[in-house]
Structure formats: structure tokens, C-alpha cells
C-alpha positions in Angstrom: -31.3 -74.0 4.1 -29.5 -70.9 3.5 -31.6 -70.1 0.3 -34.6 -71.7 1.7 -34.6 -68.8 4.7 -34.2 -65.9 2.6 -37.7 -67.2 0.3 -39.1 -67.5 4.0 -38.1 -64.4 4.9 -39.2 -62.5 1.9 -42.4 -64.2 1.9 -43.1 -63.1 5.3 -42.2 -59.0 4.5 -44.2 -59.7 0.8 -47.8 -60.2 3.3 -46.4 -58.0 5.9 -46.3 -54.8 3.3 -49.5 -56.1 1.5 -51.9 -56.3 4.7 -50.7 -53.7 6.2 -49.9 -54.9 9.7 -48.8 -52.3 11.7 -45.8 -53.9 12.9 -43.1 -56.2 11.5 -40.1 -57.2 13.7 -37.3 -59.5 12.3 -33.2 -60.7 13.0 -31.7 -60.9 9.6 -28.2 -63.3 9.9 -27.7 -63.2 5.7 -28.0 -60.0 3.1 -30.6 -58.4 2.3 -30.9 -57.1 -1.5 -33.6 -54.8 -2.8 -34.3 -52.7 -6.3 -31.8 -49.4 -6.7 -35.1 -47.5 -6.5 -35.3 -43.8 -7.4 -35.8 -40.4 -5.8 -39.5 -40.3 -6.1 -39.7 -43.8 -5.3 -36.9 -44.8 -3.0 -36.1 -48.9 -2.7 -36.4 -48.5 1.0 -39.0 -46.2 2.7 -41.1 -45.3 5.1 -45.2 -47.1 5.4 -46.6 -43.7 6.0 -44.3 -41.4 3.8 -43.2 -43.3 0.9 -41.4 -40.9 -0.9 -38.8 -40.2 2.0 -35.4 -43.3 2.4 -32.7 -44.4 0.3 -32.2 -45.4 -3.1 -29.2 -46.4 -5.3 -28.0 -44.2 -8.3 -25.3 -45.8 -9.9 -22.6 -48.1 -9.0 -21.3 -47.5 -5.5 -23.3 -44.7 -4.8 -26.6 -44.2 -2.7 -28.7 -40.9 -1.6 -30.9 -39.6 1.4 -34.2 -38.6 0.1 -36.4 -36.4 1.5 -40.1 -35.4 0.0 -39.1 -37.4 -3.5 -35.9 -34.8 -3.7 -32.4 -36.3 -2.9 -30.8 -34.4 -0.2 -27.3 -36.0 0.2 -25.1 -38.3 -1.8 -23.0 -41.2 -0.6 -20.2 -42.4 -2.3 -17.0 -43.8 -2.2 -15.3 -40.2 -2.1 -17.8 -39.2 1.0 -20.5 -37.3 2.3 -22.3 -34.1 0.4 -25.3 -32.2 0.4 -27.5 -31.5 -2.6 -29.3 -29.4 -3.8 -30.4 -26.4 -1.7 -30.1 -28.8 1.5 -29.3 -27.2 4.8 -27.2 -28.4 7.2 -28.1 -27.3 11.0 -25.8 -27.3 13.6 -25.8 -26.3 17.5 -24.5 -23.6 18.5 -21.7 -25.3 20.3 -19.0 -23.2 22.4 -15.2 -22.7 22.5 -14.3 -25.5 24.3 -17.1 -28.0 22.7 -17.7 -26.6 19.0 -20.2 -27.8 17.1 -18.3 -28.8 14.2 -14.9 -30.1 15.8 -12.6 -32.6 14.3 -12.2 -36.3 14.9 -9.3 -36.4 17.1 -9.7 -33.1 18.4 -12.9 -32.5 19.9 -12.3 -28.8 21.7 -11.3 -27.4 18.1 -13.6 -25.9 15.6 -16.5 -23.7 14.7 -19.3 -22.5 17.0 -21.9 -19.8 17.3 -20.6 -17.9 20.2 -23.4 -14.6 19.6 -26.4 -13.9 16.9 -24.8 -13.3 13.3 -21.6 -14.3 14.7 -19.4 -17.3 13.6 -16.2 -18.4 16.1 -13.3 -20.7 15.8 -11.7 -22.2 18.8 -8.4 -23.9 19.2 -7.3 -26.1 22.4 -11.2 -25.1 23.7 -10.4 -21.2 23.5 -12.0 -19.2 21.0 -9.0 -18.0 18.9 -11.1 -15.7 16.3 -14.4 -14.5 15.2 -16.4 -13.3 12.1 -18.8 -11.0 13.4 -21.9 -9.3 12.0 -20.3 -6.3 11.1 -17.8 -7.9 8.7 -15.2 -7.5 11.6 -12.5 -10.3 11.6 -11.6 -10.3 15.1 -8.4 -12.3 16.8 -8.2 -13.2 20.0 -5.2 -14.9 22.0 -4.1 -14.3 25.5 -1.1 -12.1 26.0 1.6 -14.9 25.7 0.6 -15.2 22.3 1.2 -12.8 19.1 -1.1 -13.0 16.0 0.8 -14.1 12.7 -0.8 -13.4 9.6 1.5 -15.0 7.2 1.3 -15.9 3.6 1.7 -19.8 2.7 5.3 -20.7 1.7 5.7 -22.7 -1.2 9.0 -24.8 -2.9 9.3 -21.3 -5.3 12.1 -19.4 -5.2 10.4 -16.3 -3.9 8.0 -16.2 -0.9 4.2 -15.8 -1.4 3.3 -12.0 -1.0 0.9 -10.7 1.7 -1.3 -7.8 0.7 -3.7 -6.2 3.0 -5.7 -3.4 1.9 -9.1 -1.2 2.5 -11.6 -1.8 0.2 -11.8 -0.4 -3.6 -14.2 3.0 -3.6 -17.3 2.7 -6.6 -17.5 5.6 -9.3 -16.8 8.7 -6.7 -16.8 6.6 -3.5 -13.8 6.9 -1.6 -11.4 4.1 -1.1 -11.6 2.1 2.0 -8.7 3.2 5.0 -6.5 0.6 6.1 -5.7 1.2 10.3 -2.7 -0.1 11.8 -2.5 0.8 15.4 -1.2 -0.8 18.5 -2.8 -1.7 21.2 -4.3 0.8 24.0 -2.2 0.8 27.4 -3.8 0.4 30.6 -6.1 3.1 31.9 -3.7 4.2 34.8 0.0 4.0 33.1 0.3 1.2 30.6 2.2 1.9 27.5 0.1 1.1 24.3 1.4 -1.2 21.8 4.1 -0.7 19.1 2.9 -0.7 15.8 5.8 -1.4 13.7 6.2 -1.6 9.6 9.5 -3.9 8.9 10.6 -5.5 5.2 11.5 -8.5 5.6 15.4 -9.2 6.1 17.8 -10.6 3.7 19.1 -13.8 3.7 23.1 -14.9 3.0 24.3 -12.0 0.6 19.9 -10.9 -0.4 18.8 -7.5 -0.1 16.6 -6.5 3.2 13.4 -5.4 1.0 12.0 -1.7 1.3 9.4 -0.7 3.9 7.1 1.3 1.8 4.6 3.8 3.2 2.8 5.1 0.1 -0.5 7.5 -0.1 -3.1 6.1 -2.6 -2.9 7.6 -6.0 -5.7 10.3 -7.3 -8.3 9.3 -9.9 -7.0 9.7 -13.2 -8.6 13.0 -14.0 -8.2 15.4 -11.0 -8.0 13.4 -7.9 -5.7 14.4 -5.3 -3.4 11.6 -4.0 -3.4 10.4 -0.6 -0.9 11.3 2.5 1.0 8.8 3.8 1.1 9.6 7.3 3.0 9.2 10.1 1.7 10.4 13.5 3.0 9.3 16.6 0.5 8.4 19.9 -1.6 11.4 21.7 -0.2 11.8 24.9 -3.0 11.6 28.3 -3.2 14.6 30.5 0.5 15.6 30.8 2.5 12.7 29.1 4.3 13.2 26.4 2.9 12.1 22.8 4.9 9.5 21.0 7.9 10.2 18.8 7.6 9.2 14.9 11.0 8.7 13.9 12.4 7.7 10.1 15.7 6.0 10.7 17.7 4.0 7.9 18.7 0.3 8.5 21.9 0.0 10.6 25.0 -1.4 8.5 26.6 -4.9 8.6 29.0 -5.6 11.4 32.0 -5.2 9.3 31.8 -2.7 7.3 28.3 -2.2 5.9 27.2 1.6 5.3 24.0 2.7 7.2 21.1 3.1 5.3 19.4 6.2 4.1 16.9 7.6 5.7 14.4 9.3 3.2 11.5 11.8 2.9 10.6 12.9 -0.8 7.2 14.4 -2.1 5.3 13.3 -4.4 6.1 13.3 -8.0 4.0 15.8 -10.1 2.2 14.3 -13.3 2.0 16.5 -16.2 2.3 20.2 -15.4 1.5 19.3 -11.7 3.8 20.5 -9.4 6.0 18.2 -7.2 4.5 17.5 -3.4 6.5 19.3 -1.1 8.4 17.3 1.8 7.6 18.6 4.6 9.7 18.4 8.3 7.2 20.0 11.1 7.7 20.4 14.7 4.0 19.5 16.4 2.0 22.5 17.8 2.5 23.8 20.9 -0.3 23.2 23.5 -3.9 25.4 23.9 -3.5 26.3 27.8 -3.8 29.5 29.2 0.2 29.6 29.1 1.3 28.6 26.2 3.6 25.7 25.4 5.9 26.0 22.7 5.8 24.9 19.4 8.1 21.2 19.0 12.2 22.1 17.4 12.7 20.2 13.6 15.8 18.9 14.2 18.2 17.5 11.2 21.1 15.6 12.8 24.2 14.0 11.1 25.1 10.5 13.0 27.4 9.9 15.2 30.9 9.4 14.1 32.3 5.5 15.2 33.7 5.5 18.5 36.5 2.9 17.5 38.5 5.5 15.9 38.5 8.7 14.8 35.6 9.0 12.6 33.9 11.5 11.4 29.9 12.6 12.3 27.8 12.1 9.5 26.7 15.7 7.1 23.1 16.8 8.3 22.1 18.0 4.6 19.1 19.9 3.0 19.2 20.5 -1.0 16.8 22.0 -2.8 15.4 19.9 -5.9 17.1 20.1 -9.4 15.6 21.6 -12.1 13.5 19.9 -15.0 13.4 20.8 -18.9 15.7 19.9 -21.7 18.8 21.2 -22.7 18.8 25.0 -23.1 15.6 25.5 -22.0 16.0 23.8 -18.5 14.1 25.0 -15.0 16.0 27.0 -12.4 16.7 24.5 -9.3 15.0 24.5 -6.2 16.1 26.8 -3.3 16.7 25.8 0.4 14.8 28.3 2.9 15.1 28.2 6.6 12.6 30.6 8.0 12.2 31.2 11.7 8.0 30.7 12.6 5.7 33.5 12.4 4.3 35.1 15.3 0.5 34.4 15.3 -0.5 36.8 18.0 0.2 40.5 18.7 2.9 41.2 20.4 4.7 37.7 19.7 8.1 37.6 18.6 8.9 35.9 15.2 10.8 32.7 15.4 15.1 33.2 15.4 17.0 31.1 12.8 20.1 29.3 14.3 22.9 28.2 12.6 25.4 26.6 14.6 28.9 25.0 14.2 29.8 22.1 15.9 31.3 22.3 19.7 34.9 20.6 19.4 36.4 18.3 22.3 38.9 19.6 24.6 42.3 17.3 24.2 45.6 17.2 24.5 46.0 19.0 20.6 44.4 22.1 18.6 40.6 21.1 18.8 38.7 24.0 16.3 34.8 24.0 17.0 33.0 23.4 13.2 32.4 26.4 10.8 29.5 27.8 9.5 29.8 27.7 5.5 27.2 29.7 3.3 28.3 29.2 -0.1 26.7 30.4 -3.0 26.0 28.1 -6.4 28.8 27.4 -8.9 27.3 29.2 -12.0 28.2 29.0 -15.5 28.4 32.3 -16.2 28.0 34.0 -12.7 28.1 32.7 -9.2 25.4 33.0 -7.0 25.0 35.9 -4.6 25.5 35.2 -0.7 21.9 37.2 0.1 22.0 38.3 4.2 19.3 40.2 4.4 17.2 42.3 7.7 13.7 43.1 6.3 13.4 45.8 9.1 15.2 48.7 9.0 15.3 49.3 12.7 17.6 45.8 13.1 19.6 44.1 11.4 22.8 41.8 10.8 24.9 41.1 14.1 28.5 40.6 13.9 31.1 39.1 16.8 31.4 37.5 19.6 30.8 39.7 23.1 30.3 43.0 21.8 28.5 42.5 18.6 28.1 45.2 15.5 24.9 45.5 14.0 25.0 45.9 10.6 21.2 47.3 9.0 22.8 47.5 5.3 26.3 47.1 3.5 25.8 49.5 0.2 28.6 49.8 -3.1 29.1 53.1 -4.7 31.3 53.7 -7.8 33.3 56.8 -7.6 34.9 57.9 -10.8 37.5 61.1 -11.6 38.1 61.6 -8.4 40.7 64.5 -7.9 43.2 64.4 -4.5 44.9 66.9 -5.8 42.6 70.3 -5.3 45.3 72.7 -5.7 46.9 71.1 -8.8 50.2 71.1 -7.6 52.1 69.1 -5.2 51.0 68.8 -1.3 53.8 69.6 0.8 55.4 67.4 3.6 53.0 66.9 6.8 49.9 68.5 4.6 46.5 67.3 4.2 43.6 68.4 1.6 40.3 68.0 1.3 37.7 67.1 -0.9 34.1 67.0 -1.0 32.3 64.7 -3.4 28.8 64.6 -4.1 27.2 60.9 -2.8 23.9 60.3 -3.2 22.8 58.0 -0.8 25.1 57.9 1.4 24.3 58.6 5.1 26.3 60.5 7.6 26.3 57.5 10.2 27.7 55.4 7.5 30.8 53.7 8.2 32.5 54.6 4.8 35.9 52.1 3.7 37.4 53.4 0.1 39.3 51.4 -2.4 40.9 52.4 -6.0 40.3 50.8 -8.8 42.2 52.4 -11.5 45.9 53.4 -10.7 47.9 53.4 -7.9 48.2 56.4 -5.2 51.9 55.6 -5.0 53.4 55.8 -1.5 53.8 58.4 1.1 49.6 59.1 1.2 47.5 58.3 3.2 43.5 59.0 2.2 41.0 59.0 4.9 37.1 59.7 4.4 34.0 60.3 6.1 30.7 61.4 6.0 29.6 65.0 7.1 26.6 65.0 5.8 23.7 62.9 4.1 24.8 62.8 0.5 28.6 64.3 0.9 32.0 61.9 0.8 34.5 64.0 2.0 38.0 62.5 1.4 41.5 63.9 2.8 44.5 63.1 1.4 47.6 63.8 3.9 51.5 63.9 2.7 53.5 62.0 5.5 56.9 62.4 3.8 59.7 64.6 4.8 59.2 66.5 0.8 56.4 67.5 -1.3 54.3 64.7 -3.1 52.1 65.2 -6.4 49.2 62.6 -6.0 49.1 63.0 -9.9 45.9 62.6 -12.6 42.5 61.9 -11.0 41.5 58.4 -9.9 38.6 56.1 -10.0 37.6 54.5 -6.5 34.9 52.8 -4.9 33.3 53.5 -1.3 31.8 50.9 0.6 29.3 52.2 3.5 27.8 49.6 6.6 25.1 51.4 8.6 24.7 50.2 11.8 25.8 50.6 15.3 
């Protein structure tokens, strides 16, 4: 019977097909076997379109066909297109997406604008590719946005690189923007964007946070800055601080770390960027505001003990070459800002030391050292210099000297004795020595330099006139003195006031 029904069955679809009746209804209760077919002529098909059904390929595996082209492949691994076979979805939304999953039916893809594509999570659109190229996240504000690279079972974690895109021929290289987030049109504070290495683990290293201009182009390109700027201030707030700060130390006994700004390195005979510390500009309005302080600051000594604050330091760079043909080393200049309209004063230059702590023992406030450079042959000069002659160089406290210029002169044969013979007891003599240079407001000290006057003289000196030293030998013994042979001296003269 069971054979006997399928021969009645096919029988009845074998007249159906050749007559062409319109309509063929029929329950099938066994299987149903046909030929595998082929794209162009599919096993099972369609009266009116007979190169559009299914047909069977190979061993487990069966296709959609479509105009006597197969569009899609079924198989024990799954479903696929082929071909240039489109798939069309709805547009769906957040909360029902058009291409969701399984289990979870408000997470997925949709088409939340023209050009646009969105992906939801939980029925809230989470982040969007738009038309622009933009890749734009979206979470509500008790969320944060990770972008993390995958871990994996090696020893090192997976890096994360983000970067603007690579310039063509003389195209420039694309910018990559990290900002925070804008505050709140009345008084919310924008966001924090923050550049941190990732921490250490047990006895590991915390990695370097590395800000790092793009290099030039290998002929004559100039590198990029790296910069730093903190937030524009609205109206009359403040702008934000930038601030370079070393890691703080481990709880023990770990030493702070360093807190570095070096130029560039020059290639070739290319000089070395400078690294520069700037106070900002001082504001347009009709006032004036002034210009923001550079401040170099030493840290703050422990407070568990008696610890010292830390040296605020600024050296100039070392010098280059080889051995006997080196570079001189670079200098340190601290230069007060120029005016940079008439009548503006120029910038002072303030070196201060330290204020000390009053307690219960000797508390000195911090000197002021100005050393010159060791030198192999000769030490360096200590330069103070007033580059106007109507000022100059200030010296003490409450009533301060001015001091325009301090100027050496070499004084050689000089003769206290003008009456070549002894000066009697209580007797002074003078003589007048040709100095030129030498001005009559000149504060004038003299020193010898080849023998000794012996005692019972005393040698004053002044200046009369421009050009004339007068000294003055005076006896202050009881009996006559003979100040001997002639002597060599030198006179040191401070104008000022």
C-alpha cells in the first residue's frame, strides 16, 4: 500500500504537469524524492517561471535560484549568499533592529538616518557609522566609552593605536583630536581629557605616557608640535591649567617621578628644538591684563620629618663633537619680557631665596648662588651686567647702592715717596697719577700687588678729576718712616650712587 500510493500519487502530478491544469492540491503523509536538478533547470520550480526554485548540488547541499542564477547556498555549515546577491533589510530602530539576534531581539543593527548605519544594545542605540565616515558613540551619562584592545593568554597585552590618517605624496597627515566634553552653556565644567600609561603590576614598570609631534618628511619637512593647551576660558573664567607632573612614588619609599620637557633632537647639522616654558598672553581689553608668571618650583619637602624641598633646576644643554674638537655647552638665560609698546617698562628678573620658618633655633632664609663653570683652564666669569648707563646694579637691603660699573686698573711704579727721603711723624704726601678712565665720581679702593708698605702708613686715594688718581700716603708713627722703592698696585673704581 505504501508503495502502491506514492505510484498513485506520482501518476496524478505526471498528468497534472502535462495538461496543464491550473491547480493541483495534495496531503503528502510519505517522502517525496525528485532529480538534484541544476541552476538553469531547477528540480523544483515554478509553472510560469521555470528557471526560478531549488535544486541539489552535491551531497548535503541545496541552492535558491533565481532567473537560472543561484542566489544562496544551503548546507550543513549554514546560510550564504552568492554571487552579487543582495540582501535587503528594514530599516528597523534601536529598540527593534533589523538584524537582531536570536535571544536578544532589542540588540543589533538598524538604519536610524540616510547613509547611516546604527547599533543598539538593550533597545538604545549605543553607536553609529555615519555618512561622513564619523564613528560616533553614544551612552547615557552613567556610562563611559571603553575602547580597549582584546586580551589574549600572551604575556604582553594587545596594543591600542589610534591615529589620523597617512597624508599622499605632499598631503598632510591626518590630526588626531582628543578633547573633553563641552560643559553646560551656563556653568558646567567640560570634560577632562586625560593621557595615562597603563600602571604596573606586582614589581612591572608603569609604562611612559608619550606625547610626540609627527616626524618631517625625510628631505626637509618640519616635524610636528606636540601640544599641550589647556581649555579657553568664557567671558571672565579662567582658562584651564596644563600641567606636566611626574608619577608620585611608592608608599614606602619610591622616588617621585621626573617630570620632563626636552626639544626635539636635531638630525644632521639641524639644530636641536628649543624647550620652551611660556606664560600665556595677557588679555586684548582696553586695560590690559598681564602677561601669565613661568614658574619652576622644587616639591615640597615630606612633612614626616625634616626633609628637604626638592632643587627647582634649569641647565643649559651639553656640548656635541668629539674629543678635542667638542661644542661649547649651552647657556641658561633668564630675560625679563620686552616691552611692546612705548612707554612700557621691560620685564624685572627676580631671583629669590627661600623664606625660612620661624622656630625655636637659628632658621637662615635660602641663598642666592651664581656660580660660574668649573673650567679646565679658566673658570667662568660671573657676568652682572646694566646695559644702560643711566641704571644699573642695586646692592643691600633698605638703602640700596647702585652700582652702573665696577672697572680694574693696573698701576705700576708707583712712587709714595715724592721727596725721596723719609716722611716725618704725623706727615702726609701726595701724589698724582695719571688714570685714564677713571671718573671723578668713582668710588676708588687700592690694593698692592708687589711688596709690602710695611706698617705705620696709611694710603688713601681719590679722584679729583676725570683721568687723575691722587694717592696720600700719611706717617702715623711717633718717628720718621721711609715707604722705600716704588710699588706696583691696582685700583678698583664702582660708579654709582
Amino acid at each position: 500500500m505504501k508503495n502502491l500510493s506514492k505510484v498513485v500519487l506520482g501518476l496524478f502530478l505526471g498528468i497534472a504537469l502535462t495538461f496543464g491544469v491550473a491547480q493541483v492540491s495534495a496531503y503528502v503523509s510519505e517522502s517525496l524524492g525528485a532529480l538534484d536538478g541544476s541552476a538553469g533547470s531547477p528540480a523544483f520550480y515554478f509553472h510560469n517561471d521555470t528557471d526560478n526554485g531549488l535544486y541539489r548540488s552535491a551531497a548535503n547541499t541545496w541552492h535558491l535560484v533565481g532567473g537560472g542564477v543561484a542566489v544562496a547556498q544551503v548546507d550543513a555549515t549554514g546560510f550564504r549568499l552568492q554571487g552579487a546577491t543582495v540582501l535587503s533589510l528594514a530599516n528597523g530602530t534601536a529598540a527593534l533592529p533589523s538584524l537582531p539576534f536570536q535571544s536578544d531581539l532589542d540588540t543589533g543593527i538598524f538604519r536610524p538616518a540616510a547613509n547611516s548605519i546604527g547599533f543598539s544594545a538593550g533597545g538604545t542605540e549605543v553607536a553609529r557609522f555615519d555618512g561622513s565616515n564619523d564613528l560616533v558613540f553614544r551612552v547615557d551619562a552613567s556610562h563611559a566609552i571603553y575602547v580597549e584592545a582584546q586580551d589574549t593568554a600572551a604575556t604582553a597585552g594587545n596594543p591600542l593605536a589610534i591615529r589620523g590618517g597617512v597624508g599622499n605624496t605632499t598631503g598632510n597627515g591626518g590630526a588626531l583630536t582628543m578633547a573633553g566634553g563641552l560643559g553646560g552653556a551656563t556653568s558646567g565644567i567640560g570634560g577632562a581629557a586625560s593621557l595615562t600609561a597603563g600602571a604596573g603590576q606586582g614589581t612591572g614598570n608603569g609604562a611612559i605616557a608619550s606625547l610626540v609631534g609627527g616626524a618631517g618628511g625625510a628631505t626637509a619637512g618640519v616635524g610636528g608640535a606636540a601640544l599641550v593647551t589647556g581649555g579657553l576660558g568664557f567671558t571672565t573664567a579662567d582658562g584651564g591649567a596644563v600641567t606636566a607632573r611626574g608619577g608620585a612614588g611608592g608608599a614606602t619609599s619610591g622616588i617621585g617621578g621626573i617630570a620632563s620637557l626636552i626639544g626635539g633632537a636635531g638630525n644632521g647639522t639641524g639644530a636641536g628644538g628649543a624647550a620652551n616654558h611660556t606664560g600665556g598672553a595677557g588679555g586684548a581689553g582696553a586695560t590690559g591684563a598681564a602677561g601669565g608668571a613661568v614658574n619652576l618650583t622644587g616639591g615640597l619637602g615630606g612633612t614626616a620629618s625634616a626633609a628637604a624641598g626638592g632643587l627647582a633646576t634649569v641647565i643649559g644643554g651639553g656640548g656635541g663633537g668629539l674629543a678635542g674638537d667638542g661644542a661649547d655647552g649651552g647657556g641658561v638665560a633668564i630675560t625679563g619680557g620686552a616691552a611692546t609698546a612705548v612707554d612700557g617698562d621691560g620685564g624685572a628678573v627676580t631671583i629669590t631665596g627661600g623664606t625660612a620658618v620661624a622656630g625655636g633655633g637659628t632658621e637662615d632664609g635660602g641663598a642666592v648662588i651664581i656660580n660660574g663653570g668649573d673650567g679646565a683652564d679658566n673658570d667662568g666669569f660671573v657676568d652682572i651686567n646694566s646695559v644702560a648707563t643711566s641704571r644699573g646694579v642695586r646692592l643691600g637691603a633698605t638703602s640700596p647702592m647702585t652700582i652702573t660699573n665696577i672697572r680694574l686698573y693696573t698701576l705700576t711704579n708707583v712712587d709714595l715717596d715724592v721727596a725721596d727721603n723719609s716722611i716725618a711723624a704725623n706727615v702726609c704726601e701726595r701724589h698724582a697719577l695719571t688714570v685714564t678712565g677713571i671718573l671723578s665720581t668713582d668710588n676708588v679702593f687700592l690694593t698692592e700687588t708687589s711688596s709690602d708698605l710695611g706698617t705705620g702708613f696709611i694710603v688713601a686715594s681719590w679722584v679729583p678729576t676725570a683721568n687723575t688718581l691722587t694717592l696720600k700716603a700719611c706717617n702715623i708713627t711717633a718717628g720718621a718712616l721711609d715707604p722705600g722703592a716704588v710699588y706696583d698696585a691696582r685700583a678698583i673704581a664702582i660708579s654709582g650712587s
